[in-house]
Structure formats: structure tokens, C-alpha cells
C-alpha positions as CSV (number, residue, x, y, z in Angstrom):
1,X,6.5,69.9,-3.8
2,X,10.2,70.0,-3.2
3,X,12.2,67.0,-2.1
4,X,13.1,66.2,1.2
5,X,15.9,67.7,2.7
6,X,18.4,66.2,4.8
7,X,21.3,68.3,7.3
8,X,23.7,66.3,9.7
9,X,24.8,67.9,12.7
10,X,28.0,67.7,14.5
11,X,28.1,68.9,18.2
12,X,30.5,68.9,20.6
13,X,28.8,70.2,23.9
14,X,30.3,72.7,26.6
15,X,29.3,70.6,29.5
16,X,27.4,67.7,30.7
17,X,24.1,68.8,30.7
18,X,23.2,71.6,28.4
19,X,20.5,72.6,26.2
20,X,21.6,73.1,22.8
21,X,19.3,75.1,20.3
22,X,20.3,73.5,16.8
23,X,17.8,75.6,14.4
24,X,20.8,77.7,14.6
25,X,23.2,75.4,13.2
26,X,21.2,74.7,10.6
27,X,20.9,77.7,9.4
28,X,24.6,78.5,9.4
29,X,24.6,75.2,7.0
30,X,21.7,75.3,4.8
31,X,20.9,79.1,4.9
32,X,16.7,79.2,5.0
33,X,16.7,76.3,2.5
34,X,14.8,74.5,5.5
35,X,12.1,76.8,5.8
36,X,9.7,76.6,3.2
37,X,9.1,72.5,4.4
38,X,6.0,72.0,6.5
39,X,7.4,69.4,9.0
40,X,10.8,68.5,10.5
41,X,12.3,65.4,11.8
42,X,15.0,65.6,14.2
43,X,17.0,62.4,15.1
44,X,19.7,62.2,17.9
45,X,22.1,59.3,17.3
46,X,22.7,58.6,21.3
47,X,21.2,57.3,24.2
48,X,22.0,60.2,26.5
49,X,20.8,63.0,24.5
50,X,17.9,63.2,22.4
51,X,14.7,65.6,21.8
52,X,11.6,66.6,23.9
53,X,7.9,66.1,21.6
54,X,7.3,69.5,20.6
55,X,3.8,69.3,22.2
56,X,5.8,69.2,25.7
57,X,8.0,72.2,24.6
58,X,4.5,73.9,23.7
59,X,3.3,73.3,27.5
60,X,6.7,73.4,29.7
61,X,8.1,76.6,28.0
62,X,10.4,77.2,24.2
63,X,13.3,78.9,26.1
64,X,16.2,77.2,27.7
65,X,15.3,78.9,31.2
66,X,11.6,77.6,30.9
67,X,12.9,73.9,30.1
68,X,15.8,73.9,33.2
69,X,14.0,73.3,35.7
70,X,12.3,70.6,34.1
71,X,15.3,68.4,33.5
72,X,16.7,69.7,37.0
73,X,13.6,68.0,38.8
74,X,14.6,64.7,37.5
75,X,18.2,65.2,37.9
76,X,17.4,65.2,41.4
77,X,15.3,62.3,41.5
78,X,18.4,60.4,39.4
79,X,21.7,62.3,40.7
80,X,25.0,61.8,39.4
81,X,27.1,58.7,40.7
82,X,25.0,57.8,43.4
83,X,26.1,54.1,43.8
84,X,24.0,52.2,40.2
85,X,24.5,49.0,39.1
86,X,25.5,50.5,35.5
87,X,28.5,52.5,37.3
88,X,29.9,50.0,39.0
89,X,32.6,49.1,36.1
90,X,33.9,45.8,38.3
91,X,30.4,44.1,37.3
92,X,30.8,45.3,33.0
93,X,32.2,41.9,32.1
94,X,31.6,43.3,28.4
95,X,33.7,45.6,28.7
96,X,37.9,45.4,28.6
97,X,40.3,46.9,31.4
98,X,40.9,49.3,29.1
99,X,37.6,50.3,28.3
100,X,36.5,50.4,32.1
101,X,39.2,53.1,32.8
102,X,37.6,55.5,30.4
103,X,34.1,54.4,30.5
104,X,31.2,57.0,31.5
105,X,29.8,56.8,34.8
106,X,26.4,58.1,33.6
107,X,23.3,55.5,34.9
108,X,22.0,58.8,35.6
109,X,22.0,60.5,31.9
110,X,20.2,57.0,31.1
111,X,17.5,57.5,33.5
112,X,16.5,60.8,33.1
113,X,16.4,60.4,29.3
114,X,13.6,57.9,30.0
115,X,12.0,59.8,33.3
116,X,11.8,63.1,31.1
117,X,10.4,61.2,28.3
118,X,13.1,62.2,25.6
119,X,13.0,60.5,22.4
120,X,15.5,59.5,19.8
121,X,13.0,61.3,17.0
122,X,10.7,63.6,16.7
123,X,8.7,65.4,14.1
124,X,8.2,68.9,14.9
125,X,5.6,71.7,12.5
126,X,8.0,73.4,11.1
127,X,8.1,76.8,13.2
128,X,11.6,78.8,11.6
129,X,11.2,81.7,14.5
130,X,11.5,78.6,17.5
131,X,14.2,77.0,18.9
132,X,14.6,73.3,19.0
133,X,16.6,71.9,21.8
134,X,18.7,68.8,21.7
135,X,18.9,67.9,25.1
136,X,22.3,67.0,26.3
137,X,22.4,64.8,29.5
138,X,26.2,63.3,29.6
139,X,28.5,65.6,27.1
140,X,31.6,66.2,29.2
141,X,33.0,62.8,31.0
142,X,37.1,63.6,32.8
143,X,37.2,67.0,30.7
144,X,36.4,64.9,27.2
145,X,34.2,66.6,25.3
146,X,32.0,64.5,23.3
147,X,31.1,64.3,19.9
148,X,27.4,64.0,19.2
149,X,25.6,63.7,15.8
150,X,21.8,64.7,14.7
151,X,20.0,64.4,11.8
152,X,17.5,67.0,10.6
153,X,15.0,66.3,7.7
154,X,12.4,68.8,6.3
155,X,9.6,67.2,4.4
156,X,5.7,68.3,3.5
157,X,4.1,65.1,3.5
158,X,4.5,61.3,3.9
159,X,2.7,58.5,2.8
160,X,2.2,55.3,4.9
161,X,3.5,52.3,2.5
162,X,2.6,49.7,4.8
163,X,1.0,48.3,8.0
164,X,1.4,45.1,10.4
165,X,0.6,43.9,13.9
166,X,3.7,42.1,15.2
167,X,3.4,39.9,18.2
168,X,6.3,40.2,20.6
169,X,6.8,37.2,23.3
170,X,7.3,38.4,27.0
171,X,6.9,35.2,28.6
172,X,9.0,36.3,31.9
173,X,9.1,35.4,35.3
174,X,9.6,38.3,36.6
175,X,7.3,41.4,37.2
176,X,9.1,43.9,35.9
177,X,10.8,43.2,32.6
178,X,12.5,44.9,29.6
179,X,13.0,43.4,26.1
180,X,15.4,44.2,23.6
181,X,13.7,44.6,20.6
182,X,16.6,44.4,18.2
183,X,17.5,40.8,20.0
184,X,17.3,38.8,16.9
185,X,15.1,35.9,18.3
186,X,12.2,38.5,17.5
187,X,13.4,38.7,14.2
188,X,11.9,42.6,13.7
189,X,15.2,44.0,12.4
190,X,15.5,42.0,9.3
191,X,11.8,42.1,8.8
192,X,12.3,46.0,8.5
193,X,14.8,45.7,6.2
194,X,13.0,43.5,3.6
195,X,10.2,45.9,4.0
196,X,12.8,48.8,2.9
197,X,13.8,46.4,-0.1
198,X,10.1,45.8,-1.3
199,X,9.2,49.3,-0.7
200,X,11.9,50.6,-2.1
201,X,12.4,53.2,0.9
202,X,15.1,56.2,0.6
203,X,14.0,58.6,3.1
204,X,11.0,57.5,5.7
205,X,10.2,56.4,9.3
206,X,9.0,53.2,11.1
207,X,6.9,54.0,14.2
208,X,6.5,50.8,16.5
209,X,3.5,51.6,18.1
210,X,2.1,49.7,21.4
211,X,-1.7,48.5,20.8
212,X,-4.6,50.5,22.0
213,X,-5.3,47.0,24.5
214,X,-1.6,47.6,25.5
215,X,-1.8,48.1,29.3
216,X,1.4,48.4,31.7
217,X,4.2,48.2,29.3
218,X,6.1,51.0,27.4
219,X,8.4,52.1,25.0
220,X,11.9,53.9,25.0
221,X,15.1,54.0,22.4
222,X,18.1,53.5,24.7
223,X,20.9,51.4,25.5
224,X,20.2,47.9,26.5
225,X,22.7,47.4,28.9
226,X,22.4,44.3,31.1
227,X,22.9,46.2,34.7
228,X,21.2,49.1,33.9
229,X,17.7,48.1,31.8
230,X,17.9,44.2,34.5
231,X,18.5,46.5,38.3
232,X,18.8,50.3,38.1
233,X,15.5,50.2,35.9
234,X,13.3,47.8,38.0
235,X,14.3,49.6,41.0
236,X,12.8,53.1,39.9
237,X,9.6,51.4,38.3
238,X,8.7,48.8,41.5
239,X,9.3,51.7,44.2
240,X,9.9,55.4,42.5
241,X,10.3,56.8,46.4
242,X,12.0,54.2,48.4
243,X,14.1,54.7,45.0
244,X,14.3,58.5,45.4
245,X,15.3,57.6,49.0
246,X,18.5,54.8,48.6
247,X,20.1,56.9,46.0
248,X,18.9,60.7,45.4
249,X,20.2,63.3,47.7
250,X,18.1,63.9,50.4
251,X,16.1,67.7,50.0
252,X,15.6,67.8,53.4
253,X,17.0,71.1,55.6
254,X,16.3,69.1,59.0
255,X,15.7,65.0,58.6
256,X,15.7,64.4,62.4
257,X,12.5,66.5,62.6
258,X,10.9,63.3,60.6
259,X,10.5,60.5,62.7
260,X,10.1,58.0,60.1
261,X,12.7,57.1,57.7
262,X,10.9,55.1,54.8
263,X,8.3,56.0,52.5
264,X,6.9,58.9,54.7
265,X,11.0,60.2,54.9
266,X,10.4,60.1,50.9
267,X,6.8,61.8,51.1
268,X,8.3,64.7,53.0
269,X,10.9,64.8,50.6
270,X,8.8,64.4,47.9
271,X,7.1,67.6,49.0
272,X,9.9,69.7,49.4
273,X,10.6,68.8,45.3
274,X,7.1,69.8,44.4
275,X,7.5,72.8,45.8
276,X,10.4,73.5,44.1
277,X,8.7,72.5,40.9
278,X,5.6,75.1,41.4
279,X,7.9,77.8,42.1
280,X,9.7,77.3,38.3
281,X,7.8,75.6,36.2
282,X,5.0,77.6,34.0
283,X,2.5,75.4,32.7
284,X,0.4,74.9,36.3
285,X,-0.5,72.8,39.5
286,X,-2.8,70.4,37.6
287,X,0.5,69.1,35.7
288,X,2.4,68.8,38.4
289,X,0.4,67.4,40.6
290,X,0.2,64.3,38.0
291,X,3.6,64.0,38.0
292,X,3.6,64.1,41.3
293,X,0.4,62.0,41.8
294,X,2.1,58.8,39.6
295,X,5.1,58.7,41.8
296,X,3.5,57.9,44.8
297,X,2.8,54.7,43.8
298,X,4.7,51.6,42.2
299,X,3.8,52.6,38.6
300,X,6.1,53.0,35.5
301,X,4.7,56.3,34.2
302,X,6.8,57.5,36.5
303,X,9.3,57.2,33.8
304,X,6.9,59.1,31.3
305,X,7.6,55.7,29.3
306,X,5.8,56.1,25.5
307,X,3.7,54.0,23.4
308,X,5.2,54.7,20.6
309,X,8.9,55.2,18.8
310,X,10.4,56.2,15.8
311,X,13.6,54.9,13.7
312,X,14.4,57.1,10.8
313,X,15.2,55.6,7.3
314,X,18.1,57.4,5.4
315,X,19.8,57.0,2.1
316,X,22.4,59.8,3.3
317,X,25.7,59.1,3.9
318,X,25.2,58.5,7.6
319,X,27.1,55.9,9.3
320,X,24.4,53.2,8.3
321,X,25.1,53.0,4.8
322,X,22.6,53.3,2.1
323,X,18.6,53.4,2.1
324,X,18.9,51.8,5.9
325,X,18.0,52.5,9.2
326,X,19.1,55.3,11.1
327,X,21.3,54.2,14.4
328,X,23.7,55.3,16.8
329,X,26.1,52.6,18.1
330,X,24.1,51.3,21.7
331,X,20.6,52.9,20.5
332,X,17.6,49.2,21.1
333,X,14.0,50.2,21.2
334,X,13.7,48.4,24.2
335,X,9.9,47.2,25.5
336,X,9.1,47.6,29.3
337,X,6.6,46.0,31.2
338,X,5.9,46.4,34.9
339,X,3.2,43.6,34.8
340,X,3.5,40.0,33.4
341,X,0.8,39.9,30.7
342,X,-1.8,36.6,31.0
343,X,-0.8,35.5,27.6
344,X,3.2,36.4,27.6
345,X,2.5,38.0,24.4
346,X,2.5,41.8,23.3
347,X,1.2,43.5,20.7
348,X,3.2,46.5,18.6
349,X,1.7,48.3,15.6
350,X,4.5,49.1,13.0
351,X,3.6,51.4,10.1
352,X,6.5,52.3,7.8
353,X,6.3,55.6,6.0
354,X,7.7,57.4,3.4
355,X,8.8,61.2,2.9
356,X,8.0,63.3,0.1
């Protein structure tokens, strides 16, 4: 059984959104060296590009014209500068004059990351012949390029080193809610990394897992900002068509033929988007018309939220130093629930994990 092998990735993408094969890019490093391991993690270090499960891939298409018209459904439903709290830089009081002048207007690269239900890692068979698309949401900002970094790690097997429930308290006052998980009042950061000391962890994974009893809450890795994750997010999980409505464009060819302008306007729009859909996407109506089915009402699959996510444990010479966790500068599991819970209190199931 051959050692794990690990390959960073420099990319600097071509435009904003693009869909960037990197078995490639691999190759031209590593030669085949990668091909004779049974699994493969991939791990995007950013908040506006990451990975698609490779069960979706499987069902929505493996070429880049197969996967467009995925992404482009929800870069409808979240267009581009359409008036978010995160955009308006005047409200950043984090961030300097200086900063504000050449900071991102991208709400919307945030949004779709979590409506499309990328991920920061995934773990894909290892299939040499496939592609494996990073998905790139927000790579060009004022004609600056940026530079993006994954990490790709071929392994056969892994063992699971240790287990724990964690409670996590949610006590809000509010319906809607998200929690940053690194917030160190939780404590679970430092608790990982005495874990990785005990263990004595060089290459693994730690999957924070919602518990099966686990009902209207979800998971995502993204950037706990305080306007986006406290009013753009809300917004699209209390109302996902009056939502559609205040800030997507408008699909319709004649809007005065529809008397009403609230949620049956957004219906009618709605439809217009499904139709769309059918026309492009290959894996059938009875997909679709889940998708579609979830954002009729106030509910935050919309966003394709998970239940579980995965940080990446390294001892390469990433960024993070030695033996530790795997992070890009804003990247916070961040826990989302769209109804108080009775007892302000929810349950995650870590399991730590290592490669071999």
C-alpha cells in the first residue's frame, strides 16, 4: 500500500466564473504517479470556489457544457451586484478605506457556492479518464486575476481514529440563524487540535457531521461575514421567491401581462427558469421538479445546505504549518438553522480520520 500522496495547485483563472478541469494539472506535475491510489481528496482553499460531490457530477453531467447550465440557473436566482448587504462596502466597518476600494463585490459568488451545494472537500473514486472541475465563481474582480490554491491527495484507505458527539448551543432569538463554528466560545477548534496531538495525525480529515435527529439546520464552509451570513442569507432562506423577486433579474418577456406583482409575479417567473432548466440540463424532470418544488416554499434546502463537512489535515507545507488543519484565510464551517430548536442545543458528529 503506497503512502499518500499530496499535489498543491496554483490557479489563476481566465474569468469570473469558469470551470476549471485540474486532473490536468496534475498530471503535468506528478505525471500518472496519482493513478494507481483508489480515492482522491480535493480541497479548495476559498470561499468562492470550491468542488461539486462527485455523485452530483455523476447525475448533472462530467463535461463543462453539461455542468453550465447548472451553475447558470443559480446565477440567475443570485445575479451579480444586485444591491446585497455584503456589497455595500459603506456598512464593512472591518474593513479600512483602503481595503473597501479594492474589495470584491461578490455576495453573489457567496450565494451560489451555498445554493449549488459546493463544498470546500470532497473525496472522489479515483476515475484517471474523468475530469474534476474546480468551480470558480469570483476569479476576475477590476481586470485582477486571482490567485487560487487546491490541494489534491490520493490515498487507498483511512482509518477512523476517533469519534465524539459535540453539543453546539444555538440559543437565538431569532428564526433564522447562522453560527460560526470556529467562534472560540464553542471551543471546537482547539479541541481538534489536541485530538491531532493525541493521535498523532499527519495526513487525515475531520467530518462534522449533523445528527440523524438533526432537523432544519445545515452545514456549509464559507466566509462568516457579519452582512452577508446576518441579512443576505436570511433573506434567501425565509422567502427564496420574494428573494428571487427584490434582487434577481426579472425573466419575464412581458411583466404587464401579470397582474400581480408578488409571489405569483415570482411563480410566473419561476416558470419561465424551469423551463429553461428542462431544456439543458440532462438528468430529468423528476430532479428538477425538486429543485423547483423546495423553492416554492420558505425552506433552506433551497440552498442545498449539507449535513456534513470536511476539513483536511496536512503535514505539507501549506500555509498552515505542520500536521494542522487545512484553511484558507475567511474559510468557518458555519451552522445554519432556519428554525429555533426547543432545547437551543444542536448536535454534530465529528469523526477524525486518518490516510494511509
Amino acid at each position: 500500500m503506497s503512502e499518500p500522496l499530496e499535489i498543491t495547485v496554483d490557479i489563476v483563472p481566465t474569468s469570473r466564473y469558469e470551470l476549471i478541469d485540474v486532473a490536468p494539472r496534475v498530471r503535468e506535475q506528478v505525471g500518472d504517479r496519482l493513478e494507481g491510489y483508489r480515492k482522491v481528496l480535493y480541497c479548495s482553499h476559498h470561499t468562492t470556489a470550491g468542488y461539486l460531490e462527485q455523485g452530483v457530477t455523476s447525475r448533472l453531467g462530467r463535461t463543462d457544457q453539461e455542468l453550465d447550465p447548472f451553475f447558470k440557473f443559480f446565477q440567475q436566482l443570485f445575479p451579480h451586484d444586485a444591491g446585497y448587504h455584503h456589497d455595500q462596502m459603506q456598512l464593512r466597518d472591518e474593513l479600512t478605506d483602503q481595503q473597501k476600494a479594492c474589495e470584491p463585490v461578490n455576495a453573489d459568488s457567496h450565494l451560489t457556492f451555498m445554493g449549488a451545494g459546493l463544498k470546500n472537500c470532497v473525496t472522489y473514486l479515483n476515475r484517471p479518464d474523468e475530469p474534476v472541475y474546480f468551480v470558480e465563481l469570483d476569479g476576475v474582480f477590476n481586470d485582477v486575476h486571482r490567485q487560487r490554491r487546491t490541494t489534491v491527495l490520493g490515498f487507498d484507505d483511512q482509518d477512523i481514529v476517533h469519534r465524539e458527539r459535540i453539543n453546539i448551543p444555538v440559543a437565538s432569538d431569532h428564526l433564522i440563524e447562522s453560527h460560526n463554528l470556529k467562534d472560540p466560545r464553542y471551543g471546537l477548534f482547539p479541541l481538534f487540535e489536541e485530538w491531532l496531538d493525541r493521535f498523532g495525525i499527519d495526513k487525515g480529515r475531520i467530518d462534522i457531521r449533523l445528527a440523524p435527529e438533526e432537523r432544519d439546520v445545515g452545514l456549509t464552509v464559507n466566509e462568516y461575514e457579519t452582512l452577508l451570513v446576518r441579512n443576505d442569507l436570511p433573506e434567501v432562506v425565509r422567502d427564496p421567491l420574494r428573494y428571487m423577486v427584490r434582487r434577481g433579474r426579472n425573466l419575464l418577456r412581458d411583466p404587464g401581462a401579470i397582474p400581480e406583482k408578488t409571489r405569483d409575479y415570482a411563480t410566473y417567473d419561476l416558470i419561465h427558469l424551469y423551463n429553461e432548466m428542462m431544456e439543458h440540463l440532462p438528468f430529468g424532470r423528476s430532479v428538477v421538479d425538486r429543485i423547483v418544488a423546495v423553492m416554492s416554499t420558505p425552506a433552506a434546502l433551497m440552498l442545498r445546505l449539507k449535513r456534513n463537512v470536511t476539513l483536511l489535515v496536512s503535514d505539507g507545507d501549506g500555509e498552515q504549518g505542520s500536521g494542522r488543519i487545512v484553511q484558507g484565510t475567511y474559510q468557518t464551517p458555519i451552522l445554519i438553522q432556519h428554525h429555533k430548536p426547543a432545547d437551543g442545543v444542536c448536535q454534530v458528529d465529528v469523526t477524525l480520520r486518518r490516510f494511509q
